[in-house]
C-alpha positions as CSV (number, residue, x, y, z in Angstrom):
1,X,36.8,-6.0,-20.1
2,X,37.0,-2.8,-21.3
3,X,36.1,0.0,-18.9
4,X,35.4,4.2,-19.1
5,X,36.6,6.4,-16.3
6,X,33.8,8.7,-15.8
7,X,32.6,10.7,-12.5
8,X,29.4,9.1,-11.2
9,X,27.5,12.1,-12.5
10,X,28.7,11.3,-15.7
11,X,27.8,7.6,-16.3
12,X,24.8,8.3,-15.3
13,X,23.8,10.8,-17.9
14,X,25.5,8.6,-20.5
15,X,23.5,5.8,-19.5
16,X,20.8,7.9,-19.5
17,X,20.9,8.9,-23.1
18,X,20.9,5.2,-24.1
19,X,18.1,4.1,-23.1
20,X,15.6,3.6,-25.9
21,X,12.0,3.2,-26.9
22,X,11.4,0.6,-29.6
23,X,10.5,3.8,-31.8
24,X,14.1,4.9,-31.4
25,X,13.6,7.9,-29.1
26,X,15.6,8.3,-25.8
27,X,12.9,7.0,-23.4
28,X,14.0,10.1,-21.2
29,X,13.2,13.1,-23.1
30,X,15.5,15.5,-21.1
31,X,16.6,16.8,-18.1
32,X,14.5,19.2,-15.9
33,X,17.2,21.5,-13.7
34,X,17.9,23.6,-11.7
35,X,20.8,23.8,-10.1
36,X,22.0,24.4,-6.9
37,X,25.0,23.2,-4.3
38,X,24.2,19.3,-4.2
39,X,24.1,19.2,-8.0
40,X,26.1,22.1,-10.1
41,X,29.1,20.9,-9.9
42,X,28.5,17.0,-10.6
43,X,25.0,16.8,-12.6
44,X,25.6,20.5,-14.1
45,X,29.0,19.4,-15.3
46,X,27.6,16.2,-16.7
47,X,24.7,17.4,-18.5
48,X,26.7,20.1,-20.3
49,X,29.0,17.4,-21.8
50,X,25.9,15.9,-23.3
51,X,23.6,18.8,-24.3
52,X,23.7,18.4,-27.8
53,X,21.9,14.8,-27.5
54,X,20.0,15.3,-24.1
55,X,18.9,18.2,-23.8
56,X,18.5,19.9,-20.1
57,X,15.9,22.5,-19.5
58,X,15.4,25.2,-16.6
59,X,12.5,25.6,-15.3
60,X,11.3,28.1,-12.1
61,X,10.3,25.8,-9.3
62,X,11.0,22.2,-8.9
63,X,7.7,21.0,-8.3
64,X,6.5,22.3,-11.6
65,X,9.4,21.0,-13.2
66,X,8.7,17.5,-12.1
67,X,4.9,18.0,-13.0
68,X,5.7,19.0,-16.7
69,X,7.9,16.0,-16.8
70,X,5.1,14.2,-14.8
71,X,2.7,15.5,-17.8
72,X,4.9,14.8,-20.3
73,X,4.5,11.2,-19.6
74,X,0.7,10.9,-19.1
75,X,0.4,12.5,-22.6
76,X,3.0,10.0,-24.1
77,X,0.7,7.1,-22.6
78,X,4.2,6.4,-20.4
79,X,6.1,5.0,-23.6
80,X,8.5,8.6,-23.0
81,X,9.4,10.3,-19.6
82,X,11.8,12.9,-18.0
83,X,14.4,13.3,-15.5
84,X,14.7,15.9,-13.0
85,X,17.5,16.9,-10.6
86,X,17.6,19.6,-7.9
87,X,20.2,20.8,-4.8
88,X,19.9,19.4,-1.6
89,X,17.3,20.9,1.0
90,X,14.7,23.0,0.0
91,X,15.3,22.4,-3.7
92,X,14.7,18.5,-3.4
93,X,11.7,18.7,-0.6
94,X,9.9,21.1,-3.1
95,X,9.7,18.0,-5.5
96,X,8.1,15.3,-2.9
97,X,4.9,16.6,-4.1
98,X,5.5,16.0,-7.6
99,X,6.3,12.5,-6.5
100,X,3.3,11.8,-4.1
101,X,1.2,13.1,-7.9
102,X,3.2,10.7,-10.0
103,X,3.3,7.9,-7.2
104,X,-0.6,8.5,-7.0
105,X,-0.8,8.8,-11.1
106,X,1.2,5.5,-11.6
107,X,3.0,7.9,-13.9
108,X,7.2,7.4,-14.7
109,X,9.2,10.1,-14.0
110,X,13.1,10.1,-13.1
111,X,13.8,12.4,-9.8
112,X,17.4,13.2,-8.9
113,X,17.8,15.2,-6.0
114,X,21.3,16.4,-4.8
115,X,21.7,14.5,-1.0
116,X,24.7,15.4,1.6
117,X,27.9,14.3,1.1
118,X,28.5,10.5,1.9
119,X,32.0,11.5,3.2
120,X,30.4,13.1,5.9
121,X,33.3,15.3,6.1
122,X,32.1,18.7,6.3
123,X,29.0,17.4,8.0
124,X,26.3,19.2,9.2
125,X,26.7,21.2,5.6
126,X,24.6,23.9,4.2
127,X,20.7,22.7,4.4
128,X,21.5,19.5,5.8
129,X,18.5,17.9,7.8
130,X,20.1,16.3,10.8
131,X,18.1,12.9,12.7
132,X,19.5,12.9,16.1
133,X,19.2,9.1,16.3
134,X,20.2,8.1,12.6
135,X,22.9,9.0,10.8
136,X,22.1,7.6,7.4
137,X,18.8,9.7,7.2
138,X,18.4,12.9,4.9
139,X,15.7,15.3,4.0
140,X,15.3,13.0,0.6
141,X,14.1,10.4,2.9
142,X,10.9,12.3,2.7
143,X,11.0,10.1,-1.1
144,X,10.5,6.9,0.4
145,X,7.0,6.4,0.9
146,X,6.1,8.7,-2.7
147,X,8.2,6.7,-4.9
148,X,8.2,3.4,-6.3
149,X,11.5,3.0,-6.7
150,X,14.0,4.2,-3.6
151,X,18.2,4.2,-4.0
152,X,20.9,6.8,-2.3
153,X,23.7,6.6,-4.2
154,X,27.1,6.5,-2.1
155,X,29.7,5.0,-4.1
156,X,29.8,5.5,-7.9
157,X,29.5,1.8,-8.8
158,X,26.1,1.5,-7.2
159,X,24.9,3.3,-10.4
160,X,25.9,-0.2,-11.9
161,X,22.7,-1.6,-10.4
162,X,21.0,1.3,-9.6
163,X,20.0,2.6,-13.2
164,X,18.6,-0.8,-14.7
165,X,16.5,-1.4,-11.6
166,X,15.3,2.7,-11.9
167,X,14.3,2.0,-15.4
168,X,12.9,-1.5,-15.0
169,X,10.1,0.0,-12.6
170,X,9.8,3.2,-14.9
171,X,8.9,0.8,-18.3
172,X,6.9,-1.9,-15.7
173,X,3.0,-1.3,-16.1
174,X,2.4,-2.7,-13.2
175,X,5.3,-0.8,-11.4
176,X,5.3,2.0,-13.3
177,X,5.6,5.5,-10.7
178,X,8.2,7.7,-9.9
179,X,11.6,6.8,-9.1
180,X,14.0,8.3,-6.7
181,X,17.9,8.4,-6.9
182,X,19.3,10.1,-4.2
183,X,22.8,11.4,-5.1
184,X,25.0,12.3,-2.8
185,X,27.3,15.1,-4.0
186,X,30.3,14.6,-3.3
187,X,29.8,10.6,-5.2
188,X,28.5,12.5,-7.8
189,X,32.0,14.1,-8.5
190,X,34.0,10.6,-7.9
191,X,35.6,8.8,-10.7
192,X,35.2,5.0,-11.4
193,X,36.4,2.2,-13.8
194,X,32.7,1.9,-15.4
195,X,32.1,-1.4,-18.1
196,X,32.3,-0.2,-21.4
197,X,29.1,-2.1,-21.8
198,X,27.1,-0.3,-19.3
199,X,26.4,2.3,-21.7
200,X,25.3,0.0,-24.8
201,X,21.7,1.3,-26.1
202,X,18.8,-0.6,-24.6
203,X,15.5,-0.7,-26.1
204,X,13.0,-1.1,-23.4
205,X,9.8,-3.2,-24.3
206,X,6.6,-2.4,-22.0
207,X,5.6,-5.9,-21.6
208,X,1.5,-7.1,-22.2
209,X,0.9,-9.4,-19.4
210,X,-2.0,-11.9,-19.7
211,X,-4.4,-12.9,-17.9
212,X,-4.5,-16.2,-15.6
213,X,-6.7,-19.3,-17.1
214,X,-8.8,-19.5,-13.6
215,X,-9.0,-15.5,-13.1
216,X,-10.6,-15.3,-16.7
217,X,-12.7,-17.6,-15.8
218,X,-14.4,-16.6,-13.4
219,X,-14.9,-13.7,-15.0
220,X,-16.1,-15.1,-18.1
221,X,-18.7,-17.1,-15.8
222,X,-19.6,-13.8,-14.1
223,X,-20.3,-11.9,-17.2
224,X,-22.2,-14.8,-19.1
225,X,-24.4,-14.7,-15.8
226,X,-25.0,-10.8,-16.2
227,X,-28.3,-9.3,-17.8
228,X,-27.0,-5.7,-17.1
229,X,-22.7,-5.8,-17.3
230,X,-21.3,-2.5,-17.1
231,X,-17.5,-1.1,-18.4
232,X,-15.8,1.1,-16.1
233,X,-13.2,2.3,-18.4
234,X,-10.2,3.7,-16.4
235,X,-6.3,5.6,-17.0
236,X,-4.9,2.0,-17.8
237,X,-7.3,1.6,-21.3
238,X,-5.0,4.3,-22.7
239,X,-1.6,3.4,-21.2
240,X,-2.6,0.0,-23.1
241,X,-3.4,1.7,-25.8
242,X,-6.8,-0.5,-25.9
243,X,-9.4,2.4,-26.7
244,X,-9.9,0.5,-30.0
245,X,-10.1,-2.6,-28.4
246,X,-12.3,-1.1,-25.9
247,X,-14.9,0.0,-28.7
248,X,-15.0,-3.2,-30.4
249,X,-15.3,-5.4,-27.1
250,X,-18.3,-3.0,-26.3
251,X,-19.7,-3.1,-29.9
252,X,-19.4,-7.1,-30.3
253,X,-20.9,-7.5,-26.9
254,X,-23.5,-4.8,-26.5
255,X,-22.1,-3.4,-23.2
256,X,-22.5,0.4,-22.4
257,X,-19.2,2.1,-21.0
258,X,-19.1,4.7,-18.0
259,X,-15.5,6.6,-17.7
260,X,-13.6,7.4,-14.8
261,X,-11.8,11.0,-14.8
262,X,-8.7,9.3,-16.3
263,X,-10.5,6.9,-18.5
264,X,-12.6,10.0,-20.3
265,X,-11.9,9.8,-24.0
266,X,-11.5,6.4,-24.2
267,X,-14.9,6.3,-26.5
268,X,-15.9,9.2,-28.4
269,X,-18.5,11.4,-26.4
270,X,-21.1,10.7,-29.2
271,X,-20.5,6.5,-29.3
272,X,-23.8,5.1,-28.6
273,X,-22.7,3.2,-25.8
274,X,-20.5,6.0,-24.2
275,X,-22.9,6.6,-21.3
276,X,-20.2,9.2,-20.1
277,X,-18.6,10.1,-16.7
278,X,-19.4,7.9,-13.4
279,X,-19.5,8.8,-9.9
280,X,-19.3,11.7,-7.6
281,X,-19.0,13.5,-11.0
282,X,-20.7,11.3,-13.2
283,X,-24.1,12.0,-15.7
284,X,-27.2,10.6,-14.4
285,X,-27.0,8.2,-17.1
286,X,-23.9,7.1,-16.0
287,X,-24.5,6.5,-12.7
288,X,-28.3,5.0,-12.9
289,X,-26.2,1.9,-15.2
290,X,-23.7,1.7,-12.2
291,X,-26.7,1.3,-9.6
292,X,-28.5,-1.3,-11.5
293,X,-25.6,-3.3,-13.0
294,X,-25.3,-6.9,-11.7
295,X,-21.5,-7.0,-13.5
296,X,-19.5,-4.4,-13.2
297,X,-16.5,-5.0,-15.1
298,X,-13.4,-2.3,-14.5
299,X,-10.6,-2.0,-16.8
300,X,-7.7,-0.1,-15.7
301,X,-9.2,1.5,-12.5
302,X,-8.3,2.1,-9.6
303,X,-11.8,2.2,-7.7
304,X,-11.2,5.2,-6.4
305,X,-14.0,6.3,-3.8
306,X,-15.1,9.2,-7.1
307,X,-15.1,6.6,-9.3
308,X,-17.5,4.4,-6.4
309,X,-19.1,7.2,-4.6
310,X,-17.3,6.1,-1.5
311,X,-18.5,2.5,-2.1
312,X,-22.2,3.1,-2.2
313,X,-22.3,3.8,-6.0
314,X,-22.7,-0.1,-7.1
315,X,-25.9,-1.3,-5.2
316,X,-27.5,-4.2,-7.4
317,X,-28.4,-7.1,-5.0
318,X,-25.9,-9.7,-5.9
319,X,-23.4,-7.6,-8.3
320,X,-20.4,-8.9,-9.0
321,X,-17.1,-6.7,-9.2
322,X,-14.4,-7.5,-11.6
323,X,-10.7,-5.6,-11.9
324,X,-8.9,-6.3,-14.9
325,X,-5.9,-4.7,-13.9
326,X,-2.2,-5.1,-14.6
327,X,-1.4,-4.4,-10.6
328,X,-2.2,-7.3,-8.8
329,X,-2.8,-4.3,-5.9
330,X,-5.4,-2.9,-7.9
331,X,-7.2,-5.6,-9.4
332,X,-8.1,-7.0,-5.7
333,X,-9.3,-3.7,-4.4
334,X,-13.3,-3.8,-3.3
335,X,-13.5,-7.5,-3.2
336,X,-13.2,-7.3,-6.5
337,X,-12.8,-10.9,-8.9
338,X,-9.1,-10.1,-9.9
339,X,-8.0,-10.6,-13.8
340,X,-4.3,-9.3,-13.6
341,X,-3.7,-8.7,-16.8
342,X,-2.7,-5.6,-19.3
343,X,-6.0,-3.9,-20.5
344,X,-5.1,-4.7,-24.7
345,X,-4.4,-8.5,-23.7
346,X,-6.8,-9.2,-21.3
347,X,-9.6,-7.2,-23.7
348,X,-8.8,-9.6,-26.3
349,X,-9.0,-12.9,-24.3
350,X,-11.8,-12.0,-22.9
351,X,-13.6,-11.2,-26.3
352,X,-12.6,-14.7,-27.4
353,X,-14.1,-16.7,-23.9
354,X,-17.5,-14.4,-24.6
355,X,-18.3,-15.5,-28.3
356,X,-22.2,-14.7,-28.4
357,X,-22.7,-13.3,-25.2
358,X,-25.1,-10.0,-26.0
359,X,-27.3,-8.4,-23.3
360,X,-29.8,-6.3,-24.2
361,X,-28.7,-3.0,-24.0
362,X,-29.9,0.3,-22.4
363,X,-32.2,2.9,-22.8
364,X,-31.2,5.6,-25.4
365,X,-33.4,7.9,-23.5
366,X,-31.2,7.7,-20.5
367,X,-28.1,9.3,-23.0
368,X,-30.5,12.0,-24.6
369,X,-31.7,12.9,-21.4
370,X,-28.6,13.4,-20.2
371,X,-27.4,15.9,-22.8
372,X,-30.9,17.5,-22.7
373,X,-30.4,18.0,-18.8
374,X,-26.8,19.7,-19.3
375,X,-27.0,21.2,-23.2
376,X,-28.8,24.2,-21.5
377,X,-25.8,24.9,-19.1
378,X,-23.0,25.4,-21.2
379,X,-25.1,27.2,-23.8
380,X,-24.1,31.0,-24.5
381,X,-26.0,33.5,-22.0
382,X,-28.8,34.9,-21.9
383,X,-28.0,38.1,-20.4
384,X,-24.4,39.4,-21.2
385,X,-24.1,41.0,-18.2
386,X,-24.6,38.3,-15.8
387,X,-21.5,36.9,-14.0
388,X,-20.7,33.8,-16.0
389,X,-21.1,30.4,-14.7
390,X,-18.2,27.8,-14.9
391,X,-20.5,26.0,-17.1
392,X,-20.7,28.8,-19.5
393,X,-16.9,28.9,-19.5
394,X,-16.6,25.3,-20.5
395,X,-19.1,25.7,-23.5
396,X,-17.3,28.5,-24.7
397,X,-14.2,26.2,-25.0
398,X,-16.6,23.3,-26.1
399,X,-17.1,25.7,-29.1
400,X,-14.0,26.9,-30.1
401,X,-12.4,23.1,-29.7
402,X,-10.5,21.6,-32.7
403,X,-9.9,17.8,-33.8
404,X,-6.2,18.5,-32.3
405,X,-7.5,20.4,-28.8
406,X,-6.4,18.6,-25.6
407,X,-8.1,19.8,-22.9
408,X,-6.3,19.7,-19.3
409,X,-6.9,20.4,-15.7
410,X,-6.4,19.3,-12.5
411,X,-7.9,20.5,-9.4
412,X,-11.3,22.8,-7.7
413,X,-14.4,23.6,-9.4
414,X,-12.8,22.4,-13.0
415,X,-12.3,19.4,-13.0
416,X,-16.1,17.8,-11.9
417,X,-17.8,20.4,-14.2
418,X,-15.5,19.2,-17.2
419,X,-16.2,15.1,-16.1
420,X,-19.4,16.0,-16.1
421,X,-19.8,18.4,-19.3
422,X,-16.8,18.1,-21.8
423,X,-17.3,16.0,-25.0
424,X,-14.3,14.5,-25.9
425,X,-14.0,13.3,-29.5
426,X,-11.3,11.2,-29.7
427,X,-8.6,9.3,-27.0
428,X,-5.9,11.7,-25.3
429,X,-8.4,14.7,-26.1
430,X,-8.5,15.4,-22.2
431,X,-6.1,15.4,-19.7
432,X,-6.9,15.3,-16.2
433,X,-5.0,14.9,-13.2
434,X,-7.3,13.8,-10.2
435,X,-5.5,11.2,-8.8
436,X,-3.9,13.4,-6.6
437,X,-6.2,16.8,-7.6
438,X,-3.1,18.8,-7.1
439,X,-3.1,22.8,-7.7
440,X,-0.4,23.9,-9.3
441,X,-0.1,21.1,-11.6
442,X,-1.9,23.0,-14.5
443,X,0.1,25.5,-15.9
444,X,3.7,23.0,-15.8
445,X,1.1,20.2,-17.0
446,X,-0.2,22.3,-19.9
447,X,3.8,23.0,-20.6
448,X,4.6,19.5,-20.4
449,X,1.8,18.5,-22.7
450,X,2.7,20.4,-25.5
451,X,6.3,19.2,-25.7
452,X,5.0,15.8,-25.8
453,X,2.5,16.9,-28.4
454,X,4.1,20.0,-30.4
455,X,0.8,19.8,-33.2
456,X,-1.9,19.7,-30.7
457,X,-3.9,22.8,-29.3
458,X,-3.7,22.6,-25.8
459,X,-6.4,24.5,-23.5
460,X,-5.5,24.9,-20.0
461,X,-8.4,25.3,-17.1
462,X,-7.4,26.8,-13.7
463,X,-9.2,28.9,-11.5
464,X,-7.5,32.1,-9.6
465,X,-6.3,29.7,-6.5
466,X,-4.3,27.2,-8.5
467,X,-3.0,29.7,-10.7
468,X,-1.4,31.6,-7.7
469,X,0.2,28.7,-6.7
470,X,2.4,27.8,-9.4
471,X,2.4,30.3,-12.1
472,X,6.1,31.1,-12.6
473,X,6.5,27.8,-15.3
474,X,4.2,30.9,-17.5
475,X,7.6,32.1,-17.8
476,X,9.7,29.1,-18.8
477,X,7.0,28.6,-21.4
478,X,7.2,32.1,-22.8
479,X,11.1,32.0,-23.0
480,X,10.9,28.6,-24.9
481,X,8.5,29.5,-26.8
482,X,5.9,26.9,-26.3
483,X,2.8,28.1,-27.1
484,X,-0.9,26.4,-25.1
485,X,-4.0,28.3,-23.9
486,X,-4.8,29.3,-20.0
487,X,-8.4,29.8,-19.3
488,X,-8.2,31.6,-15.7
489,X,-11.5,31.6,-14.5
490,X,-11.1,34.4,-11.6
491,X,-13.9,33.7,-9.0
492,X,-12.1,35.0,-6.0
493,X,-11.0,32.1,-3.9
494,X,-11.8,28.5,-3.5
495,X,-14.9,28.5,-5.0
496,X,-15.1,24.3,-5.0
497,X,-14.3,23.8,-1.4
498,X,-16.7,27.0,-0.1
499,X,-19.5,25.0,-1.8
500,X,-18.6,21.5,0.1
501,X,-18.2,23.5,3.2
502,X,-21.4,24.7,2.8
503,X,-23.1,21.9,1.6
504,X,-21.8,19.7,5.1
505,X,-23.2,22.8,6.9
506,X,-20.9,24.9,7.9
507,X,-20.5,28.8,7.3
508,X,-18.5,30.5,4.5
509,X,-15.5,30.9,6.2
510,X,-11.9,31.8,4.9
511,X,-12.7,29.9,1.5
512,X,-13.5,33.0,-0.8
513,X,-11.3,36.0,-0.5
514,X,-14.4,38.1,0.8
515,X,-14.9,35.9,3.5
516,X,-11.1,35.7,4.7
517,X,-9.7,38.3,7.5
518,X,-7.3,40.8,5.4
519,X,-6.6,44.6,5.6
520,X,-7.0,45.2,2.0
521,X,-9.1,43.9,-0.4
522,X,-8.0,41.6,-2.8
523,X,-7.3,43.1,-6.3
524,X,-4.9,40.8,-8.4
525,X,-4.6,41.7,-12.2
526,X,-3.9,38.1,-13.2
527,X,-3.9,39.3,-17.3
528,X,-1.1,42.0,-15.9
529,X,0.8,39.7,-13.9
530,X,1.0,36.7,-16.9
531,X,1.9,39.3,-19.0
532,X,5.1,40.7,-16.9
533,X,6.4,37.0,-17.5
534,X,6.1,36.9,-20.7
535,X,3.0,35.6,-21.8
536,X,0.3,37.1,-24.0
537,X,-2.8,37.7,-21.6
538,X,-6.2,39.6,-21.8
539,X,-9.0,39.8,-19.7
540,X,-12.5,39.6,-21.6
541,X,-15.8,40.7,-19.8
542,X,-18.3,37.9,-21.1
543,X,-18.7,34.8,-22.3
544,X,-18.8,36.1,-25.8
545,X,-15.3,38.1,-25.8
546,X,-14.0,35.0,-24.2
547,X,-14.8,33.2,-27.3
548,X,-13.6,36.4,-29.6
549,X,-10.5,35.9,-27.6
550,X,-10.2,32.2,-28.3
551,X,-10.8,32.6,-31.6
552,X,-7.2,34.5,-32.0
553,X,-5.0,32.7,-30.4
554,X,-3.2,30.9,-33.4
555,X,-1.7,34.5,-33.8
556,X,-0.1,33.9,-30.6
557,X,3.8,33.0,-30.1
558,X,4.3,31.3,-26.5
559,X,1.7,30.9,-24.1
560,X,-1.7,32.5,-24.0
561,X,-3.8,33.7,-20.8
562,X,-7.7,34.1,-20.8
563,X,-8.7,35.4,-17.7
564,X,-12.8,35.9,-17.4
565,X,-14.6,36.6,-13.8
566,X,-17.1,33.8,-12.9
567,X,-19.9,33.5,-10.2
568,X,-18.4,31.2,-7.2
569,X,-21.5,29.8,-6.6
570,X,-23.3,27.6,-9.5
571,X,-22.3,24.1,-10.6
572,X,-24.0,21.8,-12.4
573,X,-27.3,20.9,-10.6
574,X,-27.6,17.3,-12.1
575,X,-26.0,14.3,-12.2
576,X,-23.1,13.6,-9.2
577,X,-23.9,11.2,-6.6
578,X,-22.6,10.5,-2.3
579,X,-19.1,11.6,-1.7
580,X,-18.4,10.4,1.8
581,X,-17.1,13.7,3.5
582,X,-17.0,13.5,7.5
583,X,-19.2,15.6,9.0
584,X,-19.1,17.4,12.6
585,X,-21.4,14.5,15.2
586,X,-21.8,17.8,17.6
587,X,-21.7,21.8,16.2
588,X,-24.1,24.5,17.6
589,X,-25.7,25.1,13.8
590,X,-28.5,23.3,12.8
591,X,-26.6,23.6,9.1
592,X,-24.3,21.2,10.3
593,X,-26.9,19.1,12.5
594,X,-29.0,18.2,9.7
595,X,-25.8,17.5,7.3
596,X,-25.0,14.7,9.9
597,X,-28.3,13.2,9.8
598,X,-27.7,13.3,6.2
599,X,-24.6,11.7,6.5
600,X,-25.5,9.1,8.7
601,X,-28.5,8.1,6.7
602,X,-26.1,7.4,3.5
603,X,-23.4,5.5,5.7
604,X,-26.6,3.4,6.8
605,X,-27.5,2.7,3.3
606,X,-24.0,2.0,2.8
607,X,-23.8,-1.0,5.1
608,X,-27.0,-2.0,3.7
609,X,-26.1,-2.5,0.3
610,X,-22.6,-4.0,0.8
């Protein structure tokens, strides 16, 4: 057998750059880095070696890095991902957030965080986390539950089996997440006697599981039974790549489609049977279909309590729930009749067992009310000098969106007001991350989208709280050149959770920065500080600057920051049903007595509809 004597850091970098997609691409993009004691010395050295093939990239935080690379992936439908390393301590605990996202996300991404050394000799050493009862545990133990895939690495030839089971779970639908190598240093400079083979490309197929005879069925029989199916079209319908298959399954069978926060886009906006966002966040139209359907049918969702209004959304006497999912965890969720399958296959089996099954389908009106209802909103104001709505911000996008715009987001007021108001033309147009509805993810997401995508426009939404907590990847972007739009709508706080407090009766209290305890008032020039990184930033007065602003930003090199004032207050006054939200059983305020009563009432109905 002939072997390579490499340092464990090495091998794995090798191995790393031959793994393939069937297209021929690395299925790791890159490297993420930043370097620190834990991984300078072994991963730093290593990477150099290769940086002509596989290319490492520094970023300014680790938790953006790993949500570019996080983004990168959702954008790439999972067929590409990327790795990121960090030091021990600090540097790896600031990326278990990244991980809970992609864990949550069912999103690929390769995390390598420096760990202790495995000799223990100089033991406790710098930013070691010491357990007093176990002396096997580390800081990166704070991976385990986020990722899907767990290994610490304490002898070099445990890369051997190691790397093939890390990228089995990454290419896996049903397993696909984040994976977690934890490496201790001092391996990480060790030599071994590796196989010459271990390094042989590898193309990785993402496999198309079908769906079981008896699972489809039942849900064959369920359908056939149904006067008023429904599609709740979720993320998996684009990791599938089935948003054609989707359309003609609908078409052929007459069946409208709602769409979940990660399904949006997978009809056109303007597709007759599109009947647009469900849930907490959903149109009218959307969720009157979800009330009355007898069938719901759910393909590639996770029933997540948005997507369900906390299980009181679907309320037809009788209704039957069916999951075609490729995770066998997801596809039982709710009670649900399971068809574990991959959304493409099980699409197409389905189409065949349903030959001349065509409901009659639903009211127009309910569509064209709709967009009658909400049109209004995001149409440009009346008076110039009114504070601008969020709404108002979102139609000035609307207008100044291209075929190639992907519009992105992830957490706050944005992300229900675009569910509920963005028409997206075409599949991958928007890009939202609510699984996890993590600030901080946008401006690294935005980054990470636009590698994946070089010829798109990207448009970036985050409001003044998200973009304070993870702004410095503004800077990576303008050194690397990577030009995407930021829209920062400043409206002085956390507009979206002020709101809910309110609306569960409690006071405005430490929400918006007007309402918060400080010595000074708050004055942030968020066009000033973008533009000390780096980027190209302006602030615009109105609604109709921000679209004279928009309408330059091809002139731009590297990123570009919008940055408009907007009321705290407004959102859209339509649409939306319950969100369960726990509410106080005793408080002095009447606010909050009559939200319980309110609450109570809906966990009654609730019960009563299960």
């Amino acid at each position: 057998m002939t072997t390579i004597r490499l340092t464990a850091a090495q091998a794995l970098v090798r191995y790393l750059a031959a793994q393939k997609t069937p297209e021929g691409d690395t299925f790791l993009a890159g490297c993420w880095a930043i370097f620190g004691h834990g991984n300078v010395a072994g991963l730093g050295e290593a990477l150099y070696q290769v940086r002509d093939h596989f290319p490492t990239w520094r970023g300014h935080n680790e938790q953006t890095m790993a949500h570019c690379a996080i983004a990168y992936a959702k954008q790439n439908r999972r067929r590409r991902a990327m790795a990121v390393t960090s030091s021990i301590g600090p540097g790896a605990t600031n990326m278990v957030t990244a991980a809970a996202l992609a864990h949550v996300n069912r999103l690929p991404v390769l995390l390598l965080p420096g760990d202790v050394f495995a000799s223990r000799g100089p033991d406790p050493v710098l930013q070691q986390i010491e357990d007093f009862t176990d002396g096997t545990v580390s800081a990166n133990d704070c991976f385990r539950p986020v990722s899907r895939y767990f290994d610490r690495i304490t002898r070099p030839e445990h890369l051997l089996s190691a790397l093939p089971r890390a990228f089995r779970v990454m290419t896996d639908p049903a397993d696909c997440g984040p994976v977690t190598l934890s490496f201790c240093q001092d391996v990480q400079a060790e030599a071994h006697d590796y196989p010459a083979s271990f390094f042989a490309p590898r193309v990785w197929e993402i496999r198309r599981i079908r769906p079981d005879h008896h699972e489809l069925h039942r849900a064959v029989e369920a359908i056939r039974n149904a006067r008023h199916p429904l599609i709740v079209a979720g993320g998996g319908v684009h990791y599938s790549d089935a948003t054609e298959d989707l359309r003609r399954f609908a078409e052929t069978h007459n069946i409208p489609v709602v769409e979940t926060q990660a399904g949006k886009s997978a009809l056109p906006w303007d597709h007759p049977l599109n009947y647009g966002p469900v849930g907490v966040t959903g149109s009218a139209a959307a969720n009157t279909l979800a009330e009355q359907a007898d069938v719901v049918l759910g393909i590639g969702t996770r029933f997540q309590d948005f997507t369900t209004g906390s299980r009181g959304l679907f309320k037809a006497p009788g209704r039957a729930l069916i999951s075609l999912n490729v995770q066998a965890h997801d596809a039982e969720k709710h009670g649900a009749l399971p068809v574990q399958a991959d959304a493409r296959a099980g699409l197409t089996e389905l189409a065949l067992e349903l030959s001349g099954y065509a409901p009659e389908a639903p009211p127009v009106a309910l569509r064209t009310d709709w967009f009658e209802a909400v049109d209004p909103l995001t149409a440009a104001p009346v008076d110039s000098n009114a504070l601008p709505t969020d709404m108002q911000v979102i139609g000035a996008v609307q207008r100044a969106a291209r075929d190639n715009t992907v519009v992105m987001c992830a957490a706050g007021t944005m992300p229900g007001e675009l569910h509920k108001l963005w028409k997206a033309g075409r599949p991958g147009s928007y890009h939202m991350e609510y699984g996890f509805s993590c600030m901080g993810y946008e401006i690294a997401g935005a980054m990470g989208i636009k590698m994946a995508q070089p010829d798109s426009d990207v448009i970036c939404f985050t409001g003044d709280g998200t973009y304070m907590m993870a702004n410095s990847e503004l800077a990576t972007a303008a050194m690397m050149g990577i030009a995407f739009t930021v829209v920062v709508t400043d409206n002085r706080g956390f507009g979206c959770i002020n709101r809910l407090q309110m609306g569960t009766g409690g006071a405005e209290f430490n929400n918006l920065l007007d309402h918060a305890v400080h010595a000074q008032p708050s004055a942030i020039d968020f066009a000033a500080h973008a533009a000390s990184m780096g980027a190209t930033a302006v602030k615009v007065g109105s609604i109709a600057g921000m679209e004279d602003a928009l309408s330059r930003r091809d002139a731009v090199d590297g990123p570009y920051v919008i940055v408009i004032d907007t009321d705290p207050y407004p959102s859209t006054p339509v649409g939306g049903t319950w969100w369960e939200v726990a509410v106080p059983e005793v408080s002095p305020r009447a606010e909050v007595q009559d939200a319980r009563t309110s609450y109570e009432a809906a966990l009654r109905a609730r019960t009563e509809n299960a």
